[in-house]
DSSP file (Angstrom, degrees, kcal/mol; ACC not computed):
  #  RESIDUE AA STRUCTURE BP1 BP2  ACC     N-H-->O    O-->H-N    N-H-->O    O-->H-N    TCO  KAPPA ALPHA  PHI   PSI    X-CA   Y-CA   Z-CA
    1    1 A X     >        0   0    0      0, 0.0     4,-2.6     0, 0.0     5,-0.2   0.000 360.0 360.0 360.0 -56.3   -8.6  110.5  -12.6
    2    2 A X  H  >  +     0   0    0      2,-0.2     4,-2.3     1,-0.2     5,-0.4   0.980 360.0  46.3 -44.6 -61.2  -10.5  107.9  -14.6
    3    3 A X  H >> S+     0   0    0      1,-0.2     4,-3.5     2,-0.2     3,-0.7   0.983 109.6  59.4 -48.4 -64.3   -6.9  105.4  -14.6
    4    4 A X  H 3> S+     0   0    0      1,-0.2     4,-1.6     2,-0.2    -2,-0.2   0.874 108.4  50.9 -34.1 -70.6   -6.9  106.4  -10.7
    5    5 A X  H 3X S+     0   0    0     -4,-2.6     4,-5.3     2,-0.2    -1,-0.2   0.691 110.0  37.1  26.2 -91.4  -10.3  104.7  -10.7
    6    6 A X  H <X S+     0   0    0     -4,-2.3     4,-1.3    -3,-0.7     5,-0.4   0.966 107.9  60.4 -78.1 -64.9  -10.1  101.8  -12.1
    7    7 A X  H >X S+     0   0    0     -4,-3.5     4,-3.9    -5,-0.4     3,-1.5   0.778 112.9  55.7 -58.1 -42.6   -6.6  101.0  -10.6
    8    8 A X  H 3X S+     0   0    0     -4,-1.6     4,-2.8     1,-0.3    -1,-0.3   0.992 107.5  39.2 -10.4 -90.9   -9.3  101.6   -7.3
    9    9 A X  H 3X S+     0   0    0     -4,-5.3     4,-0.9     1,-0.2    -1,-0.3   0.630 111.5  61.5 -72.0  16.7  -11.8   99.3   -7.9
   10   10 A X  H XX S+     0   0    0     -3,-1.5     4,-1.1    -4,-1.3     3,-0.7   0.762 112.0  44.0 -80.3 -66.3   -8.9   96.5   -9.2
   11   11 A X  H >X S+     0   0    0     -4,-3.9     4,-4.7    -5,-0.4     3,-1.3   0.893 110.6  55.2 -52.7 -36.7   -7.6   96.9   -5.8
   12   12 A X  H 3X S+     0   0    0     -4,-2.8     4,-2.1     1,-0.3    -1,-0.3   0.854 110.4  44.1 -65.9 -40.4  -11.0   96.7   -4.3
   13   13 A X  H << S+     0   0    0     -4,-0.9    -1,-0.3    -3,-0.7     4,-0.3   0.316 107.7  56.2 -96.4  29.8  -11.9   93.8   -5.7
   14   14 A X  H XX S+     0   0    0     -3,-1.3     3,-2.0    -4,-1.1     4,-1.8   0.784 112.0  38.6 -68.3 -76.3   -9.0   92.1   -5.2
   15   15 A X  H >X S+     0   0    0     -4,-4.7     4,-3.1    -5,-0.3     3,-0.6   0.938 113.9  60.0 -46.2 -63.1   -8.7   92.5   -1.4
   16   16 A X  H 3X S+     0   0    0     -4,-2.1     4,-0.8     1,-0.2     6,-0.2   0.735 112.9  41.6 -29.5 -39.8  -12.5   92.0   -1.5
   17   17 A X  H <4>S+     0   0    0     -3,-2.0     5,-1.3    -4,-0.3     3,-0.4   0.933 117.7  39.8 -31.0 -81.0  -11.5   88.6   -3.1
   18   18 A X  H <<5S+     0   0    0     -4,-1.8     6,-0.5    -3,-0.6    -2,-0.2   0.739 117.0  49.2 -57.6 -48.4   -8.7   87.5   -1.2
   19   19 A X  H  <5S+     0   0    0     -4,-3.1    -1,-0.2    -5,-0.4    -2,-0.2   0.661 115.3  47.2 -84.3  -8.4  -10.2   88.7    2.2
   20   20 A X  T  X5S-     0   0    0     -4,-0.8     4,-1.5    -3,-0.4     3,-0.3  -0.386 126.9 -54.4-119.0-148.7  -13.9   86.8    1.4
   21   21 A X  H  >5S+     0   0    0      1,-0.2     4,-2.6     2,-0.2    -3,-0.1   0.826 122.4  79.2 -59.5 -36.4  -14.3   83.0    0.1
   22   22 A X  H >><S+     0   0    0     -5,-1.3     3,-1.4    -6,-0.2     4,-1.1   0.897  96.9  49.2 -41.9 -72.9  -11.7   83.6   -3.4
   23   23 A X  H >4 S+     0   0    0      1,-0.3     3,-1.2    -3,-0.3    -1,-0.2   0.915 113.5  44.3 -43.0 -46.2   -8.5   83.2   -0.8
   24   24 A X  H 3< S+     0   0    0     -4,-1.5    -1,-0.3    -6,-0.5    -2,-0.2   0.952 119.8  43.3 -34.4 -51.7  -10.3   79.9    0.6
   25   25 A X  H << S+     0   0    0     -4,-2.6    -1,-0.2    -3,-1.4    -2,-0.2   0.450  79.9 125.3 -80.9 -15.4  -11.1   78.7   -3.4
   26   26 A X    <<  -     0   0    0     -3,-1.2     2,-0.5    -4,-1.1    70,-0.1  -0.326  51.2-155.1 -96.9 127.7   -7.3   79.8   -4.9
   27   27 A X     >  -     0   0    0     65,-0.2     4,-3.2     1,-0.2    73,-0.4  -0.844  16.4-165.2-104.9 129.7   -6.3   76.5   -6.5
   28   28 A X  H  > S+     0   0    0     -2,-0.5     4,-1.9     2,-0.2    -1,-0.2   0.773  94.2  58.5 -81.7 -32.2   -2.2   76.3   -6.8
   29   29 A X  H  > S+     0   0    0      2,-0.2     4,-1.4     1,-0.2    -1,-0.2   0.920 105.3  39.8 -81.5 -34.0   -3.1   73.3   -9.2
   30   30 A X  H  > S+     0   0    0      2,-0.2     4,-3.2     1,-0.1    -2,-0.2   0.891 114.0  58.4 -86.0 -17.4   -5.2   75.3  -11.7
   31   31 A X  H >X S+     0   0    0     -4,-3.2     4,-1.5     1,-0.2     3,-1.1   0.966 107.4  55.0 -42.7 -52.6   -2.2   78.5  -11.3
   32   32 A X  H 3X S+     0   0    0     -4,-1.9     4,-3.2     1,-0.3     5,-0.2   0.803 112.6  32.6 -54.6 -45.8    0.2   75.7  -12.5
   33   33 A X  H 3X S+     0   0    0     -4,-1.4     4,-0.7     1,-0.2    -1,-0.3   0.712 122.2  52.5 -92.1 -13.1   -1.6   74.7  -15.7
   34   34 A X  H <X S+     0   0    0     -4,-3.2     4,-2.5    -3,-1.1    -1,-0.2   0.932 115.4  40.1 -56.2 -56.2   -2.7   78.5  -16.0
   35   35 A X  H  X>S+     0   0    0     -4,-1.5     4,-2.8     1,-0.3     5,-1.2   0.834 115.6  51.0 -94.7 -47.4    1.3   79.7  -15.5
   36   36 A X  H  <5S+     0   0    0     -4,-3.2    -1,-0.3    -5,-0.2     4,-0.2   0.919 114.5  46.9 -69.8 -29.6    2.7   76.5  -18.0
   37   37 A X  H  <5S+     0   0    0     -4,-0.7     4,-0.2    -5,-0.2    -2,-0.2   0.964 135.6   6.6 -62.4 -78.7   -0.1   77.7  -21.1
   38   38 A X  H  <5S+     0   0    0     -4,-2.5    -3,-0.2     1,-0.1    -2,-0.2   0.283 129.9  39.9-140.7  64.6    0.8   81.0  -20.7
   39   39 A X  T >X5S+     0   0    0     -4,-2.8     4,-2.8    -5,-0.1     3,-1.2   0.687  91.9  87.9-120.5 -20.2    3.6   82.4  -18.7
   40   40 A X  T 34<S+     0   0    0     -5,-1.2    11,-0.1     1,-0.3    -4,-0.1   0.615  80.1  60.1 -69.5 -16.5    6.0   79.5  -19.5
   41   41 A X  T 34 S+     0   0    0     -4,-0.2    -1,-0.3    11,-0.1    12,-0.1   0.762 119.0  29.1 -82.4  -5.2    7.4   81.3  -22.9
   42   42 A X  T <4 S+     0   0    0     -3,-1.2    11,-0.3    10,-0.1     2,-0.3   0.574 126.7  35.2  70.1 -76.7    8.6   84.3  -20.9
   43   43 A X  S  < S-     0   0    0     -4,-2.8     2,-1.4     9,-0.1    15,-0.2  -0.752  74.2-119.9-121.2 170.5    9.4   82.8  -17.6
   44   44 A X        +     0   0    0     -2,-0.3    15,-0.5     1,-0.2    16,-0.5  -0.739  40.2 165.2-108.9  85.7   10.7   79.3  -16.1
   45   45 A X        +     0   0    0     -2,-1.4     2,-0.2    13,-0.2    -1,-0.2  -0.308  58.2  63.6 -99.1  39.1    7.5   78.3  -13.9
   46   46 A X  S >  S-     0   0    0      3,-0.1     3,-0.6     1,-0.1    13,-0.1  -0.800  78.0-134.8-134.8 142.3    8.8   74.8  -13.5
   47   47 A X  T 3  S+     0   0    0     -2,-0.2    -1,-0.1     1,-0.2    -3,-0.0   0.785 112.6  49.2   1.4 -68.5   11.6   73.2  -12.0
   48   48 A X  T 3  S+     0   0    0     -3,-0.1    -1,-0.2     2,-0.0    -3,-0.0   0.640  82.5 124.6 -67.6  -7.1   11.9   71.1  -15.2
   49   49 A X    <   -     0   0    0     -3,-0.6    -3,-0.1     1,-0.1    -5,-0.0  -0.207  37.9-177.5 -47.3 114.9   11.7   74.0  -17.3
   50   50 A X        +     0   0    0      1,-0.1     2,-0.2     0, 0.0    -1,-0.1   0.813  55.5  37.6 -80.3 -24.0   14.5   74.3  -19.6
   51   51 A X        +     0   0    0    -11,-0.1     2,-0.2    -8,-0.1    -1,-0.1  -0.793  57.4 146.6-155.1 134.9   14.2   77.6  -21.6
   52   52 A X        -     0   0    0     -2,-0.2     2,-1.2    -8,-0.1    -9,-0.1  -0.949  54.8 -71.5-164.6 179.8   13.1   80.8  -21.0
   53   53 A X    >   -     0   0    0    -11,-0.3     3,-1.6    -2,-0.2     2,-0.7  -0.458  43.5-145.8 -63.5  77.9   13.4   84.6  -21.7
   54   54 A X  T 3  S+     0   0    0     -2,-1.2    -1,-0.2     1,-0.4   -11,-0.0   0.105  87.2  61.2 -36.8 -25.1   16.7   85.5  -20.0
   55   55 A X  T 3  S+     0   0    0     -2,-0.7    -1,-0.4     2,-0.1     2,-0.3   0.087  94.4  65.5 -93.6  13.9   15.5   89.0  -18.9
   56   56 A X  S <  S-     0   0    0     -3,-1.6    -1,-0.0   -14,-0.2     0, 0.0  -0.963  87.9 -99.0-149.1 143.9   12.8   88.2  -16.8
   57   57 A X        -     0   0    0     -2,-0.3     2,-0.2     1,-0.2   -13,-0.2   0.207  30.2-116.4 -85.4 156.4   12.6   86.4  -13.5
   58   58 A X     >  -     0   0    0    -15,-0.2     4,-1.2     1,-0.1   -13,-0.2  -0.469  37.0-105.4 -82.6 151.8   11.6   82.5  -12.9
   59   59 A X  H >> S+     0   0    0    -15,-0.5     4,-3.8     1,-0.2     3,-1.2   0.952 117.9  59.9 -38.5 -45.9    8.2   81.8  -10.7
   60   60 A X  H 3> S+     0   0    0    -16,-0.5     4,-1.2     1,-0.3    -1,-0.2   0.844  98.1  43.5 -90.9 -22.6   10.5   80.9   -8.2
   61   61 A X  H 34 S+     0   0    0      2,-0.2    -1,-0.3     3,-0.1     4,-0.3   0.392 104.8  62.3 -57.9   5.6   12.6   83.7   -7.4
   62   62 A X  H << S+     0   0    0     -3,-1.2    -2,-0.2    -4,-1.2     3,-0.2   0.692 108.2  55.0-101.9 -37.7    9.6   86.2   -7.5
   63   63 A X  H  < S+     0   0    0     -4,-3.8     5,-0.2     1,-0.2    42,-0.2   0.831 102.0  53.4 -25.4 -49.1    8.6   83.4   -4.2
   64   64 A X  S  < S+     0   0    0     -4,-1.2    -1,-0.2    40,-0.1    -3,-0.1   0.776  82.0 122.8 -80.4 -22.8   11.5   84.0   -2.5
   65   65 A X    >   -     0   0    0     -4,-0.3     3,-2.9     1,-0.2    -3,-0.1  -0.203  67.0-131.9 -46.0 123.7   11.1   87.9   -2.4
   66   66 A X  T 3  S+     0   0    0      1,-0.3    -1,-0.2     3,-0.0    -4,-0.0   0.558 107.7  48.9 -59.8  -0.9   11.1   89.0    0.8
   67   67 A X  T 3  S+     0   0    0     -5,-0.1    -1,-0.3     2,-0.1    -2,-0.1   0.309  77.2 139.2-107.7  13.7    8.3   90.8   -0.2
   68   68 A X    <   +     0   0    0     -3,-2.9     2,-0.3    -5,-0.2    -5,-0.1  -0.294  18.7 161.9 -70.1 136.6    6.5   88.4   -1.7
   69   69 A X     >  -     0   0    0      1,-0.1     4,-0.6    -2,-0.0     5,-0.1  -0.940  34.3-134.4-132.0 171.8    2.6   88.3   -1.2
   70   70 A X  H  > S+     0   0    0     -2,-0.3     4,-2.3     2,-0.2     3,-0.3   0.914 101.2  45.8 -79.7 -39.8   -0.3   86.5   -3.1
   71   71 A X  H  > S+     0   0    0      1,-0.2     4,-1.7     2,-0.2    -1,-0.1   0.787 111.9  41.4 -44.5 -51.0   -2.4   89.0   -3.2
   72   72 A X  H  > S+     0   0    0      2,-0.2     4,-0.5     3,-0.1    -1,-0.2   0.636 114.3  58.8 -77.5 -14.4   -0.5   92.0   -4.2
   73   73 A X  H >X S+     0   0    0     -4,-0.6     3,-5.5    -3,-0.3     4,-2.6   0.985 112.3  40.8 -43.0 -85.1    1.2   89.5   -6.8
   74   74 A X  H 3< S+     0   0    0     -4,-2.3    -2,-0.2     1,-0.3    -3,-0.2   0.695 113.6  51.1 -56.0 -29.8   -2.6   88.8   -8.3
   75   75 A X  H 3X S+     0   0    0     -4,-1.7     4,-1.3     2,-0.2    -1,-0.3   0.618 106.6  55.4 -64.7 -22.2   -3.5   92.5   -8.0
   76   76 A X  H << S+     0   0    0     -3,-5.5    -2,-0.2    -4,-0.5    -3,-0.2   0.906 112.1  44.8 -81.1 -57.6    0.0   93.0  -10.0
   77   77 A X  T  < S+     0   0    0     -4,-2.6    12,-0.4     1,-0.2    -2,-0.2   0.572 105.9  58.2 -86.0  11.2   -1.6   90.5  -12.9
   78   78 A X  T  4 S+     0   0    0      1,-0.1     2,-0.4    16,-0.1    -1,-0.2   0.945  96.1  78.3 -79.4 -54.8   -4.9   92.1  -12.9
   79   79 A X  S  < S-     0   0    0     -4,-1.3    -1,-0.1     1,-0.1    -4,-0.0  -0.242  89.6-119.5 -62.1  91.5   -3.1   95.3  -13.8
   80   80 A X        -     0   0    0     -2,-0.4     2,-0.3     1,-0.1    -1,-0.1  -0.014  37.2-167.1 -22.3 109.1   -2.0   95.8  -17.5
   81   81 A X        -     0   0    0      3,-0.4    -1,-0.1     4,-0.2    -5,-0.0  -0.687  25.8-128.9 -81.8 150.1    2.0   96.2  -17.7
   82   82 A X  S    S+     0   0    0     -2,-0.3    -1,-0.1     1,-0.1    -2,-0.0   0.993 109.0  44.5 -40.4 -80.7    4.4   97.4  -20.3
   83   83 A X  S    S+     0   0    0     -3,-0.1     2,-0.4     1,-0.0    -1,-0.1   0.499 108.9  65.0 -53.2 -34.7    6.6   94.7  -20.1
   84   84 A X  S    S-     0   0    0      1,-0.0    -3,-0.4     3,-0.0     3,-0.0  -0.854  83.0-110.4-114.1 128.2    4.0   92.1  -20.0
   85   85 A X        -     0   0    0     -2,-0.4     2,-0.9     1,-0.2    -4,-0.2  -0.229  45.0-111.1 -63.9 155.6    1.1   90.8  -22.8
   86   86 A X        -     0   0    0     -6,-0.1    -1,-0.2     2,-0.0     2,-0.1  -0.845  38.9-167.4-101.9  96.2   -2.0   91.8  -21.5
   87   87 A X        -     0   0    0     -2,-0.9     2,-0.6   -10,-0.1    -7,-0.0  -0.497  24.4-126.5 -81.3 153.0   -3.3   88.3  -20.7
   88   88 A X        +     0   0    0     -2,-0.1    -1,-0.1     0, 0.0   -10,-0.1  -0.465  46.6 170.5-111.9  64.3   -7.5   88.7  -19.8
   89   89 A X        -     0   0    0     -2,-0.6     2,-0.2   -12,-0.4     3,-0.0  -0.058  23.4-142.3 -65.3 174.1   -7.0   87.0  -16.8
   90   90 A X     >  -     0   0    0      1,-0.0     4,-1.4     0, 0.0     5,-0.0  -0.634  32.1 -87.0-120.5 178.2  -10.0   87.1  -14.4
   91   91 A X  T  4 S+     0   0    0     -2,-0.2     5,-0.2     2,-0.2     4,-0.2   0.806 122.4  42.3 -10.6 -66.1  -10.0   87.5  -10.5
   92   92 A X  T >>>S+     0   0    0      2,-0.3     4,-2.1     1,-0.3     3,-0.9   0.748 112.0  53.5 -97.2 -27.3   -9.7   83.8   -9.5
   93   93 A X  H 3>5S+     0   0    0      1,-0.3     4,-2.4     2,-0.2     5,-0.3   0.989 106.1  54.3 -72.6 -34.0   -7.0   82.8  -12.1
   94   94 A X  H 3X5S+     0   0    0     -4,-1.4     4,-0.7     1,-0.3    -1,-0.3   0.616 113.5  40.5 -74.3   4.5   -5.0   85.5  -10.9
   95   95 A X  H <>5S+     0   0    0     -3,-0.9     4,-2.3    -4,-0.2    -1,-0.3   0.562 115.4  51.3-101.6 -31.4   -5.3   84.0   -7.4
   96   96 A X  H  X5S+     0   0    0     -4,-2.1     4,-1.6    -5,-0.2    -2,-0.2   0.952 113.2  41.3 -81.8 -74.9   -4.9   80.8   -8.8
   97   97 A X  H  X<S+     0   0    0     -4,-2.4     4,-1.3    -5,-0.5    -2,-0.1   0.896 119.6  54.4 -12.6 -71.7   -1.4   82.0  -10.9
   98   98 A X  H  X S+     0   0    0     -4,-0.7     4,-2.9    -5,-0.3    -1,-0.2   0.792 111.6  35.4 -35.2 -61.4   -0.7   83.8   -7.6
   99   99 A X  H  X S+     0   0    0     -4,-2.3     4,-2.1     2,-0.2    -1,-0.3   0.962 112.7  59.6 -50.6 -55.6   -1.0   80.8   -4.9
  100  100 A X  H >X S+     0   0    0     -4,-1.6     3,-1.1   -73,-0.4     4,-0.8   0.818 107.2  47.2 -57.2 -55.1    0.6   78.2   -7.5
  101  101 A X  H >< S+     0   0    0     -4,-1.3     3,-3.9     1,-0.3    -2,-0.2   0.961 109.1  60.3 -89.6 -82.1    4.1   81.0   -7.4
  102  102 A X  H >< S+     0   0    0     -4,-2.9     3,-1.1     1,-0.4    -1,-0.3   0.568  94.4  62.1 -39.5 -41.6    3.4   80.6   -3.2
  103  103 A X  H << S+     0   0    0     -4,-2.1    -1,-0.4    -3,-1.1     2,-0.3   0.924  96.5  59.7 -51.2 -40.8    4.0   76.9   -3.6
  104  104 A X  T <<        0   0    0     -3,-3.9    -1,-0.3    -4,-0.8    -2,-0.2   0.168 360.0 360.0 -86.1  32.4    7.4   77.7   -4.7
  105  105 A X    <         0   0    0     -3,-1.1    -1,-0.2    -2,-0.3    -2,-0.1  -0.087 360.0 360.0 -52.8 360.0    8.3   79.4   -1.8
């Protein structure tokens, strides 16, 4: 119940975010320098990028998904994964991450 919770009020303040002044504020310039510090050993979140971890998708196919949104994206990187270091991203970086992947669209 407690996990149920939280995963709650993540969501809640996400959309709260997204849906009041955050979605205006999400800078695609600070996602980029967020995503090259630290998403770029993993995945290929540049064009020039030469190298990355072969099992896991580039910024820009995770764009192209027809399902792609920024929001449920940033709600995806508040939320601890297996798969994925549990970076202590905040609200607006993950909007920021989120938008900066929307550019590559």
């Amino acid at each position: 119940m407690r996990a149920l919770m939280r995963h709650l009020s993540v969501l809640l303040a996400v959309v709260a975010g997204f849906y009041g002044s955050t979605a205006l504020a999400a800078d695609a310039n600070h996602g980029a320098d967020l995503a090259k510090r630290w998403c770029a050993n993993c995945h290929v979140v540049t064009n020039d990028q030469k190298q990355a971890s072969a099992d896991v998708p580039g910024f820009a196919t995770i764009a192209r998904k027809a399902d792609f949104s920024p929001e449920r994206l940033a709600f995806f990187l508040l939320d601890p994964h297996p798969k994925m270091p549990n970076f202590p991203l905040n609200r607006n970086e993950a909007g920021d991450i989120a938008a900066y992947i929307g550019t590559l669209r």
